[in-house]
N, C-alpha and C positions, 0 to 999 in steps of 0.2 A: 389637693388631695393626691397622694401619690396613686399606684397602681394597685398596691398591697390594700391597701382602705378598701374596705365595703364599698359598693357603689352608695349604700342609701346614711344620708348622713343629715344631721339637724337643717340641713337648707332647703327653701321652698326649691330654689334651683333643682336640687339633687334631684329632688322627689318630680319635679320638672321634667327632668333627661328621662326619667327610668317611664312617665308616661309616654313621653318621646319615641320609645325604643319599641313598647306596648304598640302604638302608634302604627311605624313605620312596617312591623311584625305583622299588620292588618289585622291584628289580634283584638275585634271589638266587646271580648270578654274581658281581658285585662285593662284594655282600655279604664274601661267602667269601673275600675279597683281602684281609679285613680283622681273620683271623685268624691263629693262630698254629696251628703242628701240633704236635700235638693239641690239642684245645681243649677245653670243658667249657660245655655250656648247664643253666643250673638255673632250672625256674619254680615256681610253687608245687604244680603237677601231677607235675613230672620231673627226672631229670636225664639228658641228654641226652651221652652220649658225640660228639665230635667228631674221628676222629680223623685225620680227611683235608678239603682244602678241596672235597674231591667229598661229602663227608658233609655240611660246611655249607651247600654250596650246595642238595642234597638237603632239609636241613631247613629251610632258611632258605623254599623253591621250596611245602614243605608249609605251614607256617604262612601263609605270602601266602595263599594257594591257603583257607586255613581264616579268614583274617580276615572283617569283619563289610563286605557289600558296599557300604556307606554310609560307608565307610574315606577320607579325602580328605590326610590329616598326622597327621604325631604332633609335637605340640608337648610342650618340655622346660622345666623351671625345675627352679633350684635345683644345675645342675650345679656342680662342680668337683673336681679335682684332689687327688690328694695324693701324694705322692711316697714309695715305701716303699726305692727307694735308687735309682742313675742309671739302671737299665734295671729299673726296677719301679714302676708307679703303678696308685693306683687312680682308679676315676670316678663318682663319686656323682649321685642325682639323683630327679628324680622327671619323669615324662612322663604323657601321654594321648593315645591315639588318639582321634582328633577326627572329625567329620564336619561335612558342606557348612553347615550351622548352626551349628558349634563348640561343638556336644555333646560333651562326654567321651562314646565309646562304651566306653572301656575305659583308664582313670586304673592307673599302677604305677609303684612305687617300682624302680630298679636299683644294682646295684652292680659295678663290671665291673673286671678285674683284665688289667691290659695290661702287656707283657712289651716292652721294645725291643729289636729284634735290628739290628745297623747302623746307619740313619738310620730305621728306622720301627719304627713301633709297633704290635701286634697283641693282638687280644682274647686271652686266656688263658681265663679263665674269664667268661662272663655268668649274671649272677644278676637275673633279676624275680622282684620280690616284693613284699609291700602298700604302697600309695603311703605315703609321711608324712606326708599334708597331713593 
């Protein structure tokens, strides 16, 4: 994708980053634009029923609210794609919340299962769980 290109384009990826961005923004209103109804949160604590974008944003509003206050990015490697048919992919990866030193405060492997409805793409289920590095 050059620079010129819209951020939001036919890949679960895209639609990936631009929750990503939602995300990192601590923004648990947008977050929540960026799921599917119902949805499914799993970490290695829970699994987290989702079954309204008032319930994501709910959770999403908790965990900010619970992060480590030295929190500045979450940086990702190792992302990509896989396609399980036209309106099914997944998105593999591993990340770390970071801080103003570029500490890992908190390193995690994800695995996130995105559904297309129309032209966009929304989380189905999110899975964190142990980084792979």
């Amino acid at each position: 994708m050059s620079n010129k290109e819209p951020e939001q384009s036919n890949g679960a990826l895209a639609s990936f980053k631009l929750y990503t961005k939602a995300f990192g923004a601590l923004d648990a209103r947008a977050v929540a634009r960026h799921f599917y109804e119902p949805a499914l949160l799993i970490t290695p604590k829970e699994v987290i029923p989702l079954p309204t974008a008032a319930a994501v944003e709910e959770t999403y509003a908790r965990i900010m609210g619970d992060m480590p206050r030295d929190y500045t990015r979450t940086e990702f490697r190792g992302l990509s794609e896989r396609r399980l048919g036209d309106d099914l992919a997944l998105v593999t990866g591993n990340g770390s919340w970071k801080n103003a030193s570029n500490d890992d405060i908190m390193p995690f492997g994800m695995t996130y299962t995105l559904r297309r409805t129309a032209d966009t793409w929304r989380i189905v289920v999110a899975a964190i769980h142990a980084s792979d590095r």
